[in-house]
Backbone bond lengths (Angstrom), bond angles and torsions (degrees), N, CA, C in turn:
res aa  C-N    CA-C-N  psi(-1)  N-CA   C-N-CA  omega(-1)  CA-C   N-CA-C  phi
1 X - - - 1.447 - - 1.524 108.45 -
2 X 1.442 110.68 130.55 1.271 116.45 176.40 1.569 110.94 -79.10
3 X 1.245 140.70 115.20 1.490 138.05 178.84 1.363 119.15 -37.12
4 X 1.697 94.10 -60.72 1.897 111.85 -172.91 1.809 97.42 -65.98
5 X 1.236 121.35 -29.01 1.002 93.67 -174.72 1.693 126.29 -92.33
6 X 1.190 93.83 -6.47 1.569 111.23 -173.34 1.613 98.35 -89.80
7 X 1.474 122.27 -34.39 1.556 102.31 154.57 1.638 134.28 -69.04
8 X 1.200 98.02 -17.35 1.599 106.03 -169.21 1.915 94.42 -73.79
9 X 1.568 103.77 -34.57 1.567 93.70 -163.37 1.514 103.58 -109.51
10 X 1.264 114.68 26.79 1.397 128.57 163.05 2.199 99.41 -103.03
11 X 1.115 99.66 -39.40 1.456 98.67 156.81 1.314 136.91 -31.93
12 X 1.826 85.85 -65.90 1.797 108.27 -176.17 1.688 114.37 -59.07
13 X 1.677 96.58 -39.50 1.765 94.47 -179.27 1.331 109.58 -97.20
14 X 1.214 107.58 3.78 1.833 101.65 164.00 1.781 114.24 -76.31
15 X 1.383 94.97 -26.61 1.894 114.28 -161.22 2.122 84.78 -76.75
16 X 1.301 116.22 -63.14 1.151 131.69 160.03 1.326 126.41 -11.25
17 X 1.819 126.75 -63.84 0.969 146.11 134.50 1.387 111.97 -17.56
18 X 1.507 114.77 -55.80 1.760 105.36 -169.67 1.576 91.80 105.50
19 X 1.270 121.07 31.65 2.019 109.67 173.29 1.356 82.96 -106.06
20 X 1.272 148.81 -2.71 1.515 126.62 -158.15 1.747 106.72 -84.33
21 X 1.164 98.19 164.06 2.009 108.10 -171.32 1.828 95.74 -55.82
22 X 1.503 117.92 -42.47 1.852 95.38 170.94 1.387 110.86 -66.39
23 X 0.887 126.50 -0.32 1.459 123.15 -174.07 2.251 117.42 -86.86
24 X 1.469 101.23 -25.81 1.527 90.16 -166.66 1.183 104.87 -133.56
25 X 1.015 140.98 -161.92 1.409 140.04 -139.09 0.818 116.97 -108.17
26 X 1.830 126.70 157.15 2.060 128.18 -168.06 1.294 102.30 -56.43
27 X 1.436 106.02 -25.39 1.979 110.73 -173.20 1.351 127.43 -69.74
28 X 1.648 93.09 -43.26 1.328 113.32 160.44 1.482 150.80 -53.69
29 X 1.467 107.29 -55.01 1.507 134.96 126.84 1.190 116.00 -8.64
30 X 1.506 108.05 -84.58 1.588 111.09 178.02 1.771 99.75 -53.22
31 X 0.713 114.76 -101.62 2.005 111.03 -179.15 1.588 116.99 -21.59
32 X 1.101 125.09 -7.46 1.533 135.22 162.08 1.378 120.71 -72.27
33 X 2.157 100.62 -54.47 1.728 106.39 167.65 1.171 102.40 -111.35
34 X 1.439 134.94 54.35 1.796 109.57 161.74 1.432 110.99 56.10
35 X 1.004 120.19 12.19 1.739 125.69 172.60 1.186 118.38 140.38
36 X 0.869 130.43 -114.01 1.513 131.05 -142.55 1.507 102.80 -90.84
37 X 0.774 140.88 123.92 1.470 139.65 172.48 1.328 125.53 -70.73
38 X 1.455 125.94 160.94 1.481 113.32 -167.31 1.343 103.58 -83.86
39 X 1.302 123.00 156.88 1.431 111.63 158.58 1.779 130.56 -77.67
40 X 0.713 123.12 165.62 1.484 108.06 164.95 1.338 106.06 -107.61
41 X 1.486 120.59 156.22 1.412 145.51 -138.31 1.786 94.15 -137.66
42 X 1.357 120.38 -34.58 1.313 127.26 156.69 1.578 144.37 -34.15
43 X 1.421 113.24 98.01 1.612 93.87 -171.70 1.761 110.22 -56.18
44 X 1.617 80.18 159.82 2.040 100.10 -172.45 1.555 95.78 -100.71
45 X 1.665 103.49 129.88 1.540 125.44 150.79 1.299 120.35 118.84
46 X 1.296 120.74 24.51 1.631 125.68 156.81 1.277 102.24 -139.84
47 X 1.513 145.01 39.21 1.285 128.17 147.69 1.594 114.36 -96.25
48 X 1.412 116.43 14.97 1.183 89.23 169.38 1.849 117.28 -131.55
49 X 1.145 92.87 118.34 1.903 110.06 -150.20 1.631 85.47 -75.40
50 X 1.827 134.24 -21.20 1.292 120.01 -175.54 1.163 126.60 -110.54
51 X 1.292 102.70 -5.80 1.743 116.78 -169.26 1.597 105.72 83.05
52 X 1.102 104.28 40.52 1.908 100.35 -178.07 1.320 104.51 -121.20
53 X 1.182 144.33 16.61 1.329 154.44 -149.17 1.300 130.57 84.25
54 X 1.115 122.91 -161.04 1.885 128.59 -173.60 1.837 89.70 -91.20
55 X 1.237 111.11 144.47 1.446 103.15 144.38 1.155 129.02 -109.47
56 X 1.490 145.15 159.10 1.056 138.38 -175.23 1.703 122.45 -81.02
57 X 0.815 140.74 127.59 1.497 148.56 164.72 1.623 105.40 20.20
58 X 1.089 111.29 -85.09 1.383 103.54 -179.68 1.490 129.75 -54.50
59 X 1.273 99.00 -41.69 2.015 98.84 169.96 1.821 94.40 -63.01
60 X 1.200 116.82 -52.98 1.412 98.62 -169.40 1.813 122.80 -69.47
61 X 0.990 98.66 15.43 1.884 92.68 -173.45 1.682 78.71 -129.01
62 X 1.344 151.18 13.06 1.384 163.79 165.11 1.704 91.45 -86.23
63 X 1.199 101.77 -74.22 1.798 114.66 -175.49 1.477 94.83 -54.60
64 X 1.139 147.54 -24.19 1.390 112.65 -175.28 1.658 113.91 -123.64
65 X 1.288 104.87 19.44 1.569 131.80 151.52 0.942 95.72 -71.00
66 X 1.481 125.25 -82.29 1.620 117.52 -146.49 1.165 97.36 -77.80
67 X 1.402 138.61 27.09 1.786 126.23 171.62 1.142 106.49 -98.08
68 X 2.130 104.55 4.55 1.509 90.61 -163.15 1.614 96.68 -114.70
69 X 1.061 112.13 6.61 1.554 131.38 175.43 1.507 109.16 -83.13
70 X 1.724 95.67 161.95 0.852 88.22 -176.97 1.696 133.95 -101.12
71 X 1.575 147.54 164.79 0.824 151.95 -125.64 1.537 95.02 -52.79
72 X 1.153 103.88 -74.97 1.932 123.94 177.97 1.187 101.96 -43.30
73 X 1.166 139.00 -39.94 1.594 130.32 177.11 1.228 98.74 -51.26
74 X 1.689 124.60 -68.13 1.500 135.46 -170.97 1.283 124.19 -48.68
75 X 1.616 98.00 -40.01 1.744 87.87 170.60 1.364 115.74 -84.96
76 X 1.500 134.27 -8.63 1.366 143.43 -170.44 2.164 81.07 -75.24
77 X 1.435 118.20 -52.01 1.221 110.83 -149.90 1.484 109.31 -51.12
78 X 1.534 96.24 -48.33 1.736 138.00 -173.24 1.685 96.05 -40.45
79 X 1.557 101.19 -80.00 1.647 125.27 -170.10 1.862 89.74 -35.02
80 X 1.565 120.13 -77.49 1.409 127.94 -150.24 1.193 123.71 -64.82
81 X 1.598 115.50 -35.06 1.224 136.15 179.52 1.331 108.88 -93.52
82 X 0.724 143.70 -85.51 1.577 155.20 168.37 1.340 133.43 -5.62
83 X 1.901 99.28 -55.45 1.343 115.20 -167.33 1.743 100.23 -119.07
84 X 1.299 101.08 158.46 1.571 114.35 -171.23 1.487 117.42 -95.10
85 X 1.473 112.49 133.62 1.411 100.53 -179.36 1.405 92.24 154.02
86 X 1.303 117.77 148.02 1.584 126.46 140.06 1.509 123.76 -24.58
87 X 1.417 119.23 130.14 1.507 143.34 174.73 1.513 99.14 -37.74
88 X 1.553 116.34 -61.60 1.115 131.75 171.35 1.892 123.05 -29.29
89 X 1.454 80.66 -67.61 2.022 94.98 -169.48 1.754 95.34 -60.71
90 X 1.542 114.71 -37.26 1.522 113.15 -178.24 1.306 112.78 -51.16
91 X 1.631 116.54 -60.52 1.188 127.55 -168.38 1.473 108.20 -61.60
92 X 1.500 126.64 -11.29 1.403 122.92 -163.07 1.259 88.97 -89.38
93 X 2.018 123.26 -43.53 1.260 111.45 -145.34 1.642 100.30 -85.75
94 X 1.667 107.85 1.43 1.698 112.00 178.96 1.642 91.70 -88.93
95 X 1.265 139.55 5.95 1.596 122.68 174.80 1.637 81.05 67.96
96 X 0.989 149.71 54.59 1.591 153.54 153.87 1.607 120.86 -109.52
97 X 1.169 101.83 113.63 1.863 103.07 146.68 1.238 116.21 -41.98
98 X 1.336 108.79 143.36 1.735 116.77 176.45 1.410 115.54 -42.17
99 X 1.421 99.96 -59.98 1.543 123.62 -165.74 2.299 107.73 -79.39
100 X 1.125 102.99 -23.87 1.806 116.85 161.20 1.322 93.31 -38.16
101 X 2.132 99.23 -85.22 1.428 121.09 -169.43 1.204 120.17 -21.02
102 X 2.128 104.94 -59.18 1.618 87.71 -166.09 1.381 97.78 -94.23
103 X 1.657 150.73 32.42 1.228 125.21 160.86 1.454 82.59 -93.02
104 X 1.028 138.17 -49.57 1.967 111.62 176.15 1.243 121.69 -36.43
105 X 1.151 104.53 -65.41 1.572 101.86 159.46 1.386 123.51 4.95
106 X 1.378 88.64 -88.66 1.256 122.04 -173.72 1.985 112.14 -39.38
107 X 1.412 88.70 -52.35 1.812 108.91 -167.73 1.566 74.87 -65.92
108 X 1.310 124.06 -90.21 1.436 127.19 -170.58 1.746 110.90 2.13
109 X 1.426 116.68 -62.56 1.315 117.94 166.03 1.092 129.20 -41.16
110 X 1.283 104.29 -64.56 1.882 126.56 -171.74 1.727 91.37 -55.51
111 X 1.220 131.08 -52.66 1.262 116.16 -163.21 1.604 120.92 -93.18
112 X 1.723 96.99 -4.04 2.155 109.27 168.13 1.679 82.88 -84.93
113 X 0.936 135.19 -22.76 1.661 123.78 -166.74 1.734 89.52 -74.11
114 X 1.278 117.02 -77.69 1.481 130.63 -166.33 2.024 109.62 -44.99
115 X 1.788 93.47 -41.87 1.665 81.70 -167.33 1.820 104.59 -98.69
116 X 1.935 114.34 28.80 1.344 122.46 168.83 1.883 97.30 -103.72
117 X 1.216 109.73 -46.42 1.591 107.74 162.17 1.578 124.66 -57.36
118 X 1.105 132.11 -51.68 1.451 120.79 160.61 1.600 121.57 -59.73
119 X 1.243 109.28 -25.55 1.561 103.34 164.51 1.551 119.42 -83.94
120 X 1.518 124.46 -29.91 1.634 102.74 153.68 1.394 120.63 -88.55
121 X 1.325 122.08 26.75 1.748 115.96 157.60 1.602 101.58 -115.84
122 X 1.357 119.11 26.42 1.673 118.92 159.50 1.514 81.48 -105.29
123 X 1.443 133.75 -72.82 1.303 129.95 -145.61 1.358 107.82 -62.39
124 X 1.905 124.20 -18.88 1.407 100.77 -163.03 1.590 80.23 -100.55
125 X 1.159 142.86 -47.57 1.386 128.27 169.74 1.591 127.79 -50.27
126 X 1.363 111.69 12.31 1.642 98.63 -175.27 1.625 93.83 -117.84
């Protein structure tokens, strides 16, 4: 398991959920940063591909990594991150061995790592 990446996509399905800073309140916000919150600089009304709110920058350049993966990656992301339950009950409902699951896992990372690096050497070269 890659660390950075297992926080980044514990991020994405937290943003998903609706915990992300567009998600809760001016009160909140402020008590999130010690005051004033940043603004966003981002145009409004295509980050949200589910109807669950905006996501913020990083969940959204996360979401369009893993669109570039492949199928089984996506549902591995979906199943682990997303949904609640034991490693175990996941891996059962993927028709997976314990030990399958987490070397996917694992690949799952290695290849959100590789297709988040080819997507900032399009953006800083374009």
């Amino acid at each position: 398991m890659i660390k950075e990446m297992d926080e980044l996509l514990q991020h994405w399905a937290d943003q998903h959920r609706g915990r992300g800073l567009r998600q809760c309140s001016p009160l909140g916000a402020l008590v999130e940063f010690g005051g004033i919150p940043p603004r966003s600089s981002n145009p409004k009304g295509s980050r949200d591909p589910l109807g669950l709110g905006e996501l913020d920058e990083a969940a959204w350049q996360i979401e369009q990594a893993l669109r570039t993966l492949h199928d089984n990656h996506q549902v591995l992301a979906h199943e682990h991150y997303r949904w609640n339950g034991y490693s175990d009950e996941k891996a059962a409902r993927l028709g997976l061995a314990r030990q399958t699951y987490y070397d996917r896992l694992h690949r799952l990372h290695y290849e959100l790592q590789r297709a988040l690096k080819d997507q900032f050497k399009r953006q800083r070269y374009a």
